[in-house]
C-alpha positions as CSV (number, residue, x, y, z in Angstrom):
1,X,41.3,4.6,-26.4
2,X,44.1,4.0,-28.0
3,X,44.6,0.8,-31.1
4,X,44.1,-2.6,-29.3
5,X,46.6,-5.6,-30.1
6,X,47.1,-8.9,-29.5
7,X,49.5,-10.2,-27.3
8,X,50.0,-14.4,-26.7
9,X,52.1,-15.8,-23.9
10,X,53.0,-19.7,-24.6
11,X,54.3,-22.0,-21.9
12,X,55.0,-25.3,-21.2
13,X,54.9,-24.8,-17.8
14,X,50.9,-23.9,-16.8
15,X,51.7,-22.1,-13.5
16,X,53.5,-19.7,-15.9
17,X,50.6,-18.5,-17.4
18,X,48.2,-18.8,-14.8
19,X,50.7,-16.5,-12.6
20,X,51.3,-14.3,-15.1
21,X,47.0,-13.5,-15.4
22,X,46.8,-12.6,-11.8
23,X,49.7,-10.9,-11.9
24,X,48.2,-8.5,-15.0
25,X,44.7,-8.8,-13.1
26,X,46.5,-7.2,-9.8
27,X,48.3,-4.4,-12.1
28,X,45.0,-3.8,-13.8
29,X,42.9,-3.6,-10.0
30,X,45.6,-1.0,-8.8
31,X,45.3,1.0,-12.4
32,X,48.7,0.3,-14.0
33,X,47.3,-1.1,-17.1
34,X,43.6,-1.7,-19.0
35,X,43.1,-5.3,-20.0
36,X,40.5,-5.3,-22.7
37,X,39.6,-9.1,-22.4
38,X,42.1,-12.1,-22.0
39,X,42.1,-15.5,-22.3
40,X,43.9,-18.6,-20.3
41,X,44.0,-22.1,-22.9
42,X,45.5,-25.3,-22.1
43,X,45.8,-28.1,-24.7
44,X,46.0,-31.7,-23.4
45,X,48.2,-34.8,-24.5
46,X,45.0,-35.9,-26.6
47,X,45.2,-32.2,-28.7
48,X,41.6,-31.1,-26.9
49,X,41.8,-27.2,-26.5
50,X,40.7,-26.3,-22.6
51,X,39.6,-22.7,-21.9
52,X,40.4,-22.3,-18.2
53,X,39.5,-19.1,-17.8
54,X,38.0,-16.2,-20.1
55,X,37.2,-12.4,-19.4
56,X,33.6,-13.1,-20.6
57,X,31.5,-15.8,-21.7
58,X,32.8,-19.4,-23.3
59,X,34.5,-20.5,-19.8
60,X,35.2,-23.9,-19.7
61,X,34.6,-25.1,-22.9
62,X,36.2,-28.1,-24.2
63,X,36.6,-29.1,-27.7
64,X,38.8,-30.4,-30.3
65,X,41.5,-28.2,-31.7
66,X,42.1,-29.5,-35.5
67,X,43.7,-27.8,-38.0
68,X,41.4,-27.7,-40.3
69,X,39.5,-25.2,-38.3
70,X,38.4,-22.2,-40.0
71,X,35.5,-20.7,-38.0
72,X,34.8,-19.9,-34.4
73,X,34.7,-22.9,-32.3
74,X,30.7,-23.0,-31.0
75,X,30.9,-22.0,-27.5
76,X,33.7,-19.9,-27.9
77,X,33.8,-16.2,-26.8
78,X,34.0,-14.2,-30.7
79,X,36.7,-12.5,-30.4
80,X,38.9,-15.4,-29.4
81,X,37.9,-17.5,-31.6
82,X,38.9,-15.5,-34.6
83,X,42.3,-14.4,-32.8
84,X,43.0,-18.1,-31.8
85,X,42.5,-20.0,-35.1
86,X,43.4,-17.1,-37.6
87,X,45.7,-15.0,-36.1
88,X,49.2,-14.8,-38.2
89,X,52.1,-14.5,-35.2
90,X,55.6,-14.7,-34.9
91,X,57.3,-17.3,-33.1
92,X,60.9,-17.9,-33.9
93,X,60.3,-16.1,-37.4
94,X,57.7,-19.0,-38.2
95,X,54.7,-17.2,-39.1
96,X,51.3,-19.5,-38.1
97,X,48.0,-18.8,-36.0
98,X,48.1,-19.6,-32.2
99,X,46.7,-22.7,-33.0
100,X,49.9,-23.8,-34.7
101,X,51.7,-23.3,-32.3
102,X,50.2,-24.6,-29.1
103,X,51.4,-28.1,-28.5
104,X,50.2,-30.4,-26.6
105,X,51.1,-29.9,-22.8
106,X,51.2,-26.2,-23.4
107,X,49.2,-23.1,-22.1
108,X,49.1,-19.8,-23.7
109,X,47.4,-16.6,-22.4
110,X,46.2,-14.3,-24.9
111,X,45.3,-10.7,-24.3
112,X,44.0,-7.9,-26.0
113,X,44.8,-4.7,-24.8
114,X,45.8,-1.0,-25.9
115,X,48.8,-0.6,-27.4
116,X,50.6,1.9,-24.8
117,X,50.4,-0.7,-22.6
118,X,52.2,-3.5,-24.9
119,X,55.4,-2.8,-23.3
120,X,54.3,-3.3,-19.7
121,X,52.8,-6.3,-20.1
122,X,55.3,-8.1,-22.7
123,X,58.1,-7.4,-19.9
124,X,56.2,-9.9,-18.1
125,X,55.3,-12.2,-20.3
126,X,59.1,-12.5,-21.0
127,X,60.4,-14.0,-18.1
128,X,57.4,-16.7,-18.1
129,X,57.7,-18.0,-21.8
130,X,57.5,-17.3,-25.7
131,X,55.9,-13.8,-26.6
132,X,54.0,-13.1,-30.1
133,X,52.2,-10.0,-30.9
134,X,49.8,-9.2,-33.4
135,X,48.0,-6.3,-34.9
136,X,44.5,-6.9,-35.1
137,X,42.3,-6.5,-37.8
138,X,39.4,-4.1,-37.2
139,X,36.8,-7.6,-37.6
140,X,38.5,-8.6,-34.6
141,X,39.1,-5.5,-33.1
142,X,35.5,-4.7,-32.9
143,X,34.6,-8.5,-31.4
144,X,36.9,-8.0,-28.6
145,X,35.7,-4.6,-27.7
146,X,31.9,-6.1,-27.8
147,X,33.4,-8.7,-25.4
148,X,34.8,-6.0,-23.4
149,X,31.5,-4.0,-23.2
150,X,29.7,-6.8,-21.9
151,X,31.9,-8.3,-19.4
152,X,32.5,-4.4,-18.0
153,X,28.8,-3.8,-18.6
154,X,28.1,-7.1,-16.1
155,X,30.8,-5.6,-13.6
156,X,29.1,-2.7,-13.7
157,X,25.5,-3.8,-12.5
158,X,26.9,-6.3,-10.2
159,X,28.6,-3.0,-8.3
160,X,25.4,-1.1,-8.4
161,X,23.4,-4.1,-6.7
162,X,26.3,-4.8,-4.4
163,X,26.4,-1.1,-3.3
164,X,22.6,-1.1,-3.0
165,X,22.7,-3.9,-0.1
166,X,25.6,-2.9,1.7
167,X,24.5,0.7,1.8
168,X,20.5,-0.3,3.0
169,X,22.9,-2.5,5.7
170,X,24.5,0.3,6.7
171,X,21.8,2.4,7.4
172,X,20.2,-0.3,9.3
173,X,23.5,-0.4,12.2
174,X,25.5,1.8,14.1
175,X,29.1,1.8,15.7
176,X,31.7,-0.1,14.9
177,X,29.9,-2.0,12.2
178,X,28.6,1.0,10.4
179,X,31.5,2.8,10.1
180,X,33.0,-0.6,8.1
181,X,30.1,-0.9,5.9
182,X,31.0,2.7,5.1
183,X,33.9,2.0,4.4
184,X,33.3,-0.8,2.1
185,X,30.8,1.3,0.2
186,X,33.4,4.2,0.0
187,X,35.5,1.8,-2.0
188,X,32.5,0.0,-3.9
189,X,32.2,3.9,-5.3
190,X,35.5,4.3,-6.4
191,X,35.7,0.4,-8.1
192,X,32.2,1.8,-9.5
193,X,33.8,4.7,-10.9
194,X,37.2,2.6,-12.3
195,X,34.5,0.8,-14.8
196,X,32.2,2.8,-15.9
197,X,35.1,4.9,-17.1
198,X,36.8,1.7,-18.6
199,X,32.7,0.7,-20.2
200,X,32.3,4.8,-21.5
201,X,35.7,4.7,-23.3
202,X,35.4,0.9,-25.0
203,X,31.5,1.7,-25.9
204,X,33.7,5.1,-27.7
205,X,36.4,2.8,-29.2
206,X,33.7,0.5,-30.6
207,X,31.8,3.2,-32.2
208,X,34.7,4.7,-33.5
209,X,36.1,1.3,-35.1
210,X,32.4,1.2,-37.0
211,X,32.5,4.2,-38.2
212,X,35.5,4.2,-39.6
213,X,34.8,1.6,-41.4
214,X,31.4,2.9,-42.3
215,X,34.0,5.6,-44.0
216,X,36.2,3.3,-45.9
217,X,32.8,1.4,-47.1
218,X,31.6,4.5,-48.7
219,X,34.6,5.6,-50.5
220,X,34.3,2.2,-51.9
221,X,31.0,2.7,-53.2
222,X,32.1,5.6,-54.3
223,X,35.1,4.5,-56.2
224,X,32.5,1.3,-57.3
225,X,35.2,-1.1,-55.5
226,X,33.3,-4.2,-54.8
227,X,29.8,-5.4,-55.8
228,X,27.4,-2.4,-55.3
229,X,24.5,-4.3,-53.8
230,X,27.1,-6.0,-51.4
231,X,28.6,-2.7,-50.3
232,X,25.4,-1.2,-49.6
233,X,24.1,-3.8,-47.9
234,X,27.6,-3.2,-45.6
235,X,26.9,0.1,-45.5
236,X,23.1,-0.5,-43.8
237,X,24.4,-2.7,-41.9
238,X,27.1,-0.6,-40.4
239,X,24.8,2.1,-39.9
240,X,22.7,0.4,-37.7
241,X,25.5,-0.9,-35.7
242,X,26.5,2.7,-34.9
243,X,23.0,3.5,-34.2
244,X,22.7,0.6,-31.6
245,X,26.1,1.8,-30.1
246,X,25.6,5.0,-29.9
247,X,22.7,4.3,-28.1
248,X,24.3,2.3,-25.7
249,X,26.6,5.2,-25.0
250,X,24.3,7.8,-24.9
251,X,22.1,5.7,-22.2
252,X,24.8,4.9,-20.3
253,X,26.0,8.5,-20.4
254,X,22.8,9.2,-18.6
255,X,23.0,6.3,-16.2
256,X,26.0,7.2,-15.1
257,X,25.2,11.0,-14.4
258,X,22.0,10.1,-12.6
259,X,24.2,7.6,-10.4
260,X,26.1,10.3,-9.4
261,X,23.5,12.6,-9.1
262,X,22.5,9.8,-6.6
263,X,25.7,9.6,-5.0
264,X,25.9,13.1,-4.3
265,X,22.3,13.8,-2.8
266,X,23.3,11.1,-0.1
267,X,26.5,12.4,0.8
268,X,25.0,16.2,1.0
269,X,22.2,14.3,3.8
270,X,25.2,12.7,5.4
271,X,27.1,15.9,5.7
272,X,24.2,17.9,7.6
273,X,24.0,15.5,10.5
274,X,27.9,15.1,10.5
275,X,30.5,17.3,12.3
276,X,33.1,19.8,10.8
277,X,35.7,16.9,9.8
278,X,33.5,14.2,8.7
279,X,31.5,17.4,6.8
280,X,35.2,18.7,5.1
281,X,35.6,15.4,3.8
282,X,32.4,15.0,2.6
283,X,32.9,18.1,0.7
284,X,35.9,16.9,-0.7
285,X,34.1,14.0,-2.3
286,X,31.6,16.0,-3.3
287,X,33.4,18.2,-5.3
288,X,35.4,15.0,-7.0
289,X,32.1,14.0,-8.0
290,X,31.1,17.5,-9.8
291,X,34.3,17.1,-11.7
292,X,33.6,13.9,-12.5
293,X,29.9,15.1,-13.8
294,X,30.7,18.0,-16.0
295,X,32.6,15.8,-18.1
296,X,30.0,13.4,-18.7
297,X,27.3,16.3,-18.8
298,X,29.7,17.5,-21.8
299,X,29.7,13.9,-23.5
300,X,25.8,14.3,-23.8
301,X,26.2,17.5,-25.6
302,X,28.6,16.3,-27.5
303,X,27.0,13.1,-28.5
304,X,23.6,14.8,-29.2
305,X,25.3,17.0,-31.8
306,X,27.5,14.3,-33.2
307,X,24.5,11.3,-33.3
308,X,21.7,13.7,-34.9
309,X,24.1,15.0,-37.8
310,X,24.9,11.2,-38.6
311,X,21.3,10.4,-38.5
312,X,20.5,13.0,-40.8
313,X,23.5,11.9,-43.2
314,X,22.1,8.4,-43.1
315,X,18.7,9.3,-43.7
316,X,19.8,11.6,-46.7
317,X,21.7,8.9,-48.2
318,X,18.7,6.7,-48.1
319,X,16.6,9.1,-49.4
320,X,19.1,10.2,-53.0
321,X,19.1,6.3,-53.6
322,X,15.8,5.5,-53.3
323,X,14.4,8.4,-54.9
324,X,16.8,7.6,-57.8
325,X,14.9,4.2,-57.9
326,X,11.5,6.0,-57.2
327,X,10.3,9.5,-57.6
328,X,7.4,8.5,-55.7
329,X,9.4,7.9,-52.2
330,X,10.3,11.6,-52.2
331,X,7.8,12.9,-50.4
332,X,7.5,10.3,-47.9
333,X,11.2,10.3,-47.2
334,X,11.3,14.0,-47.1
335,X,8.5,13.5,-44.5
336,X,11.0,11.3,-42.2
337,X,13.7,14.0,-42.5
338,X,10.7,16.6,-41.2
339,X,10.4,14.0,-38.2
340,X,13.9,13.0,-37.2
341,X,14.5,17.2,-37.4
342,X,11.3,17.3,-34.6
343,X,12.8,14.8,-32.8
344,X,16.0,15.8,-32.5
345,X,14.1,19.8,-31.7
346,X,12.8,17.4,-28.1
347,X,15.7,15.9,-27.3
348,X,17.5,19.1,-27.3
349,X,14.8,21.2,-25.7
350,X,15.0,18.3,-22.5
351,X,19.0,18.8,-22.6
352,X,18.5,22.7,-22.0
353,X,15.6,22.5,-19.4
354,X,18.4,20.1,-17.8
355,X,21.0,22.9,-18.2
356,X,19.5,25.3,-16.0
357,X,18.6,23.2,-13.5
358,X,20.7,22.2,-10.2
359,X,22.1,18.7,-9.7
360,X,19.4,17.5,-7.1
361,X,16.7,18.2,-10.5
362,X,17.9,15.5,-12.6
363,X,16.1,12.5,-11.2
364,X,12.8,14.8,-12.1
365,X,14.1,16.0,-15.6
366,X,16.5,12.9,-16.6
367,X,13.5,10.7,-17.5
368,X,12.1,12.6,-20.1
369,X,15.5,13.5,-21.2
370,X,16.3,9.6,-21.7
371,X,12.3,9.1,-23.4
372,X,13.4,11.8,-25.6
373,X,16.2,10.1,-26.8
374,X,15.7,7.1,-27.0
375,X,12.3,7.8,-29.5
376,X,14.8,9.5,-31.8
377,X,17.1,6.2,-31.9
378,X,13.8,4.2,-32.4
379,X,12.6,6.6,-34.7
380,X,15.7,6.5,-37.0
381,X,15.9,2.3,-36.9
382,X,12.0,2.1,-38.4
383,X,12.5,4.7,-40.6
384,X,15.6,2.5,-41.9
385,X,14.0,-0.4,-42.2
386,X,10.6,0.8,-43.4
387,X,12.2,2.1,-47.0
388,X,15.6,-0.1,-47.1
């Protein structure tokens, strides 16, 4: 995933804006461009800030704008908060934060997105009213991606239990009505695919943004930049972030493979009680599906390898400062060390089982797989906070 920005269209004209969102929400449905979040403000003649409509939570919100403003408004989604009230923009080569430069009567619709798709979307905000971009600092980088993993996260299960009861309709009719629910769960897939892929890359991109400042926090510390104590506070802090989101991504990983695991063990029954062009087609979607899962089966041996070497550096940077402090908490740390190493030994030993097995084993070996894992994240969290 490419670096997110900012970019603000502000109107005096509300349909503007309000056209301009569906028209980015139809390019976005038909995969032309990846909104991250967005969203659509109005400020009234009495200078009360509206928010019409959000990409996650905070909908609806009225409250006074003032200038004096210098934290997120309560109620307000994180990430827009921080971009509307500190953002420095460009309008006119006046340099001021959204907030400045909403008036009453006006609209503005801000979006965060990637930046290869900057282009795309400021050609349409130009026709519809003033355009100011931003780069975003990684604070608010990393609030709107959280924003963005929730609100895909929430699309996400809303598909799965959509597809659920639609599919247990379809099995229940025949004919004519059948072959539409079919259809409608054909397509629920492929939306179903569309954002886990966009939820797997932004749960990356969010990771990615803490660690690398989980990087620039320890050179710090190295060069002694900054209160000592304050940094490594950061720096525990930060480290537990990653551990959360890798987590996430590691869980979801697994969710998604055993979904298609799912997915493919129904359409292999379909296919044996089908004829020889509803079977060819079903064996086309099959195989889109086995492409689709040896990439994900290689993001779990990736992010095994990856996760367990930063847990280990974590853990080892724990243990040289405390046992600076305290000779004493040697042993015990080098005890944890011992542990995470067996834990990690489990978690790989499920992932090979899992290799030599065939896709229609997974629901039987994908449990202990996910145990496995997720007792090394636990594990790695108490051992943190047991000698921080």
């Amino acid at each position: 995933m490419d670096r997110i920005e900012l970019l603000t269209l502000i109107t005096d004209v509300p349909d503007r804006a309000s056209d301009a969102l569906e028209e980015l929400k139809r390019l976005q449905r038909a995969g032309w461009i990846d909104v991250t979040c967005y969203a659509l403000l109005a400020k009234d003649a009495q200078g009360a800030i509206r928010i019409q409509e959000a990409s996650d939570s905070g909908q609806s919100i009225t409250l006074a704008a003032t200038a004096e403003a210098a934290t997120v408004p309560a109620g307000w989604p994180c990430w827009l908060g921080q971009a509307y009230d500190a953002a420095p923009l460009s309008v006119g080569g006046n340099t001021g934060a959204v907030k400045d430069n909403l008036q009453s009567g006006y609209t503005a619709l801000m979006v965060v997105l990637e930046e290869r798709y900057l282009e795309r979307v400021r050609e349409e905000f130009e026709t519809r009213g003033r355009t100011v971009r931003k780069h975003l600092r990684r604070g608010e980088r990393v609030a709107a991606l959280r924003a963005a993993v929730e609100h895909t996260r929430t699309n996400v299960n809303w598909l799965v239990q959509f597809l659920q009861t639609e599919s247990a309709k379809a099995s229940r009719v025949r004919g004519r009505e059948k072959e539409e629910l079919e259809a409608t769960v054909a397509a629920g897939w492929a939306e179903l695919g569309a954002e886990r892929e966009s939820l797997h890359d932004r749960l990356k991109a969010l990771v990615a943004e803490l660690d690398a400042e989980l990087r620039e926090t320890r050179a710090a510390l190295d060069r002694s930049d900054g209160d000592r104590a304050e940094l490594e506070a950061r720096i525990g802090a930060l480290e537990s972030a990653i551990a959360v989101g890798t987590r996430d991504l590691v869980l979801f990983v697994l969710d998604h493979i055993e979904s298609l695991t799912s997915h493919a063990c129904e359409l292999e029954t379909k296919a044996a009680g089908s004829g020889a062009e509803a079977a060819k087609a079903i064996a086309e979607q099959l195989h889109e599906l086995e492409v689709r899962m040896r990439r994900y089966r290689g993001e779990v041996t990736a992010t095994l390898g990856s996760s367990a070497a930063w847990a280990r550096r974590s853990l080892d940077r724990l243990r040289t400062e405390a046992t600076a402090a305290n000779s004493e908490l040697r042993q015990p740390l080098e005890e944890l060390m011992k542990n995470l190493d067996q834990r990690h030994a489990v978690v790989k030993a499920d992932l090979r089982q899992l290799e030599r097995e065939s896709t229609r084993a997974w629901h039987e070996r994908a449990a202990g797989l996910r145990k496995s894992w997720c007792a090394l994240f636990e594990f790695f969290d108490g051992a943190k906070h047991q000698h921080q």
